[in-house]
Structure formats: structure tokens, C-alpha cells
N, C-alpha and C positions, 0 to 999 in steps of 0.2 A: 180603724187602722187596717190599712190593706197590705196583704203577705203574700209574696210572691212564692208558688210552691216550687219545686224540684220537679221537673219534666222525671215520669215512670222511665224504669232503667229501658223498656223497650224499646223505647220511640227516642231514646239517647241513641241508644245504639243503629238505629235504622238511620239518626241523622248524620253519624259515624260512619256508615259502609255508605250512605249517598253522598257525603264529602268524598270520599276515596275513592267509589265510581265514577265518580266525576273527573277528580287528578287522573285515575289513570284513562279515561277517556282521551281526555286533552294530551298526556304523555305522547296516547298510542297515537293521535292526529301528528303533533311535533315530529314523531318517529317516522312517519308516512309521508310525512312534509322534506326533511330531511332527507330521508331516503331516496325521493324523487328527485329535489333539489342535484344529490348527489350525482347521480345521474344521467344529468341535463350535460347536454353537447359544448356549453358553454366552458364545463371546465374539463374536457379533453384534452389531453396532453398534444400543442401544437408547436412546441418549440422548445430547444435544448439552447441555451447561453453555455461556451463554455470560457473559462480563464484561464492564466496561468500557463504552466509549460504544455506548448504543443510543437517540439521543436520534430519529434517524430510522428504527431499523427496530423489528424486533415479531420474535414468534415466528410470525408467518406470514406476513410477507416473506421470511424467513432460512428457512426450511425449503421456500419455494416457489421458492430460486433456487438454493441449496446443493443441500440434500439427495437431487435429480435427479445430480447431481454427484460424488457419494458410490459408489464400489465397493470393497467387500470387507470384514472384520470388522474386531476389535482390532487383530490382526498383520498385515493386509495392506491395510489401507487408504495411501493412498498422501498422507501429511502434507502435501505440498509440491502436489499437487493439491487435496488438501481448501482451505489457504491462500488458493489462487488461484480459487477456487470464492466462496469468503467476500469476497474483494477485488475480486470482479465487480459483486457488490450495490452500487448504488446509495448512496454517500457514507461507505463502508465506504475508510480510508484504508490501514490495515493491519490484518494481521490475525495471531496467533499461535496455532497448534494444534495441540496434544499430545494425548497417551491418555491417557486416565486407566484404572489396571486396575478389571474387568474385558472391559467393553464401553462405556464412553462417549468422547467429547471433550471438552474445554478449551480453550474458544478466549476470547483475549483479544482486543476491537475497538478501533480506533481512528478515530474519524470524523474527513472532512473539517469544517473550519471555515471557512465562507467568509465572503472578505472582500469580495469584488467580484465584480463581474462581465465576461469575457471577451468577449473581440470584437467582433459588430458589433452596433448595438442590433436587435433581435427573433429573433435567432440569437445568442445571447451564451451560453456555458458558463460557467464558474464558477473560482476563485481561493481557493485555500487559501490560510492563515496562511505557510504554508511558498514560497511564489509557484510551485504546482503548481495546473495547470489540470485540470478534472475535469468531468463531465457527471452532472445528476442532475435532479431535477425542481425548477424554479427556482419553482415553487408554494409549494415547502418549508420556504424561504427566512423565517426568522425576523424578518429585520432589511426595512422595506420603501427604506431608505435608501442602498443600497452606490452606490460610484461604478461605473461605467462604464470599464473599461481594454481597452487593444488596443495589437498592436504587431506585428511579424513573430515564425512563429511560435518554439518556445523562448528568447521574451524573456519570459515573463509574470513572471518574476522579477524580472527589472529594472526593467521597469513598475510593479511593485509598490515597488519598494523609493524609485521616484522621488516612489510618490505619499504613501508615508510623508515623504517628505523635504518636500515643497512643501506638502502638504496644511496643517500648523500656519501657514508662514507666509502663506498664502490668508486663515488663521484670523484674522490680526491685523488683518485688512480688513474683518472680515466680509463672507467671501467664501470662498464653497466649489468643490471641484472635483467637479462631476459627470459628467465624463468627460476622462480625462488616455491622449494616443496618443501610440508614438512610431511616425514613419510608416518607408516601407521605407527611404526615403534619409535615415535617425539623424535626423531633427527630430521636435521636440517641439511636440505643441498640447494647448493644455489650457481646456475647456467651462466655464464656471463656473455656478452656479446662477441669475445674473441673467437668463442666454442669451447672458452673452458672449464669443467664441471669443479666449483668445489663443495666436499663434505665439511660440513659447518659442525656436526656432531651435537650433541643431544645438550638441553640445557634451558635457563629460560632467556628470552631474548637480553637480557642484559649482558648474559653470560656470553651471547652468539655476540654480541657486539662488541666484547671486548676483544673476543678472537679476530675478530674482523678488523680493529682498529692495532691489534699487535700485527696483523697481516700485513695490514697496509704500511703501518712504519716499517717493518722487515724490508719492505719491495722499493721502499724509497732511501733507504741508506744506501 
């Protein structure tokens, strides 16, 4: 009867670290392979795809404030810098950017839409859809009508939303608001088109709107 013995813990062990010099051999070759692959001119970045809104920029705005911005190929460009590159531009709200294989991007845009304009008149930034305040060149500016808003700063949002609320009933007077503030200590004033200022007084906008809406019955009896 023949007995197979147990290899000495020795020559176990030596056939133990010559498996695993071996894997990491071949690792370190993969790693070197890779490396080089990486590398290779093939997937250098040769092209930017972009979509979506570009109703204010061009392909030579976007490559004159991005593309300075840009290091390294396919695999090692850094997506969440490239992003923040694209969302620097000038009325660029968000931006989405992926690889495309072998060497481009895809970036999807999203412009601001303004609705107004921010703080004081001749220094005034700008009021997205969203009541997100942004800087851009107010030349650019489509509409030559926007109102006028201001208020302490991260309320642009509520400013906004006040002047959706009063704006219609302004409307049933004919009578527009061309600038609606609220000041640091919560009161309300609001510019009308005729040149007439009124104090709207402290309160939350429900409240501002009821005064608004006793105002306008007063003026029409």
C-alpha cells in the first residue's frame, strides 16, 4: 500500500512565497502595461461634445475658459474639475461631464435664466428662475424689462418669490413693480413704475399681500 506523505513545512512554504512571487510579478508587468497603455497618445484628449443650453456661450468662449483648465487624457482627467471649469463660465448654471471612449468629453449645459436683477441699481448681479444669484454680463440680458430686487444677503430667494406673489396683484391696477426690497430690519418696499415708492411694512408675505390686495380695493372704489 503506497502513502503519500506531507511535503516538510519548508519546501511548503517556499512553494508559497514562489506562488506569490510570481502574482506579484505578473501584477507589477499588468501595472507597467497599464501604465504605458495609459499614456499612449491614442487617448489624449481631442475633442469636447457639448449639449444643451448654449444660448450665451460659443465654442470660443468654452474653450477660452475651460480648456486652460483641462489636465491629463481619457483616464486621468479629473471629471469633477473639468465640471467646475465649465461652471465658472459666465451664465453656465450646471454642468454634466463624462468620457466618451476613446479620447473626448460630454458635457451636458445648463444656463442660468434670469429673472431679475440683484441689488443695488448700477452694481446689480443677476436672479435665476431658481432665486439663485449669479454674475454675468448684464449686456447679455435678453429681456430690457426685469425688475429690480435686493434684500440681505441669501434671501434672493424670497425676494423673489415675494415678487412673484405681489407682482399679478400690482397688475390689476395697472401698476408694475420695478423694484421690490426687503430691507435688513424684514420690511418691505416696493418702487412702482409710476416713481411711486411704497412701504409695504414688516410681516410674512401673506401678510404683505393682504395689505397689497386691501390697497388695491381702496384705489379702485
Amino acid at each position: 500500500m503506497t502513502q503519500t506523505l506531507p511535503a516538510p513545512m519548508d519546501v511548503r512554504l517556499m512553494n508559497i512565497a514562489s506562488v506569490l512571487l510570481g502574482l506579484a510579478f505578473v501584477g507589477m508587468l499588468a501595472a507597467l502595461g497599464i501604465g504605458w497603455l495609459v499614456q499612449q497618445n491614442l487617448f489624449r484628449l481631442t475633442a469636447i461634445k457639448v449639449r444643451g443650453d448654449v444660448s450665451h456661450n460659443n465654442a470660443v468662449t468654452l474653450r477660452a475658459n475651460v480648456v486652460p483648465r483641462l489636465h491629463g487624457n481619457f483616464f486621468t482627467v479629473d471629471l469633477a474639475g473639468a465640471q467646475s471649469a465649465f461652471e465658472s463660465v459666465p451664465w453656465v448654471r450646471r454642468a454634466v461631464v463624462q468620457r466618451e471612449f476613446p479620447n473626448r468629453l460630454r458635457v451636458v449645459l445648463q444656463e442660468h435664466r434670469a429673472i431679475a436683477y440683484w441689488g443695488q441699481e448700477g452694481d446689480a448681479h443677476l436672479v435665476n428662475t431658481h432665486g439663485e444669484v449669479f454674475e454675468a454680463n448684464t449686456g447679455d440680458v435678453e429681456s430690457e424689462d426685469l425688475p429690480l430686487l435686493s434684500g440681505p444677503d441669501g434671501q434672493a430667494a424670497l425676494v423673489l418669490d415675494g415678487y412673484r406673489r405681489l407682482s399679478p396683484l400690482f397688475d390689476k391696477i395697472d401698476a408694475h413693480i420695478e423694484h421690490l426690497e426687503l430691507t435688513g430690519r424684514g420690511s418691505w418696499r416696493a418702487r412702482l413704475d409710476d416713481g411711486a415708492t411704497l412701504e409695504l411694512g414688516h410681516g410674512s408675505l401673506e401678510e404683505i399681500e393682504s395689505r397689497v390686495t386691501r390697497f388695491g380695493t381702496t384705489l379702485t372704489q
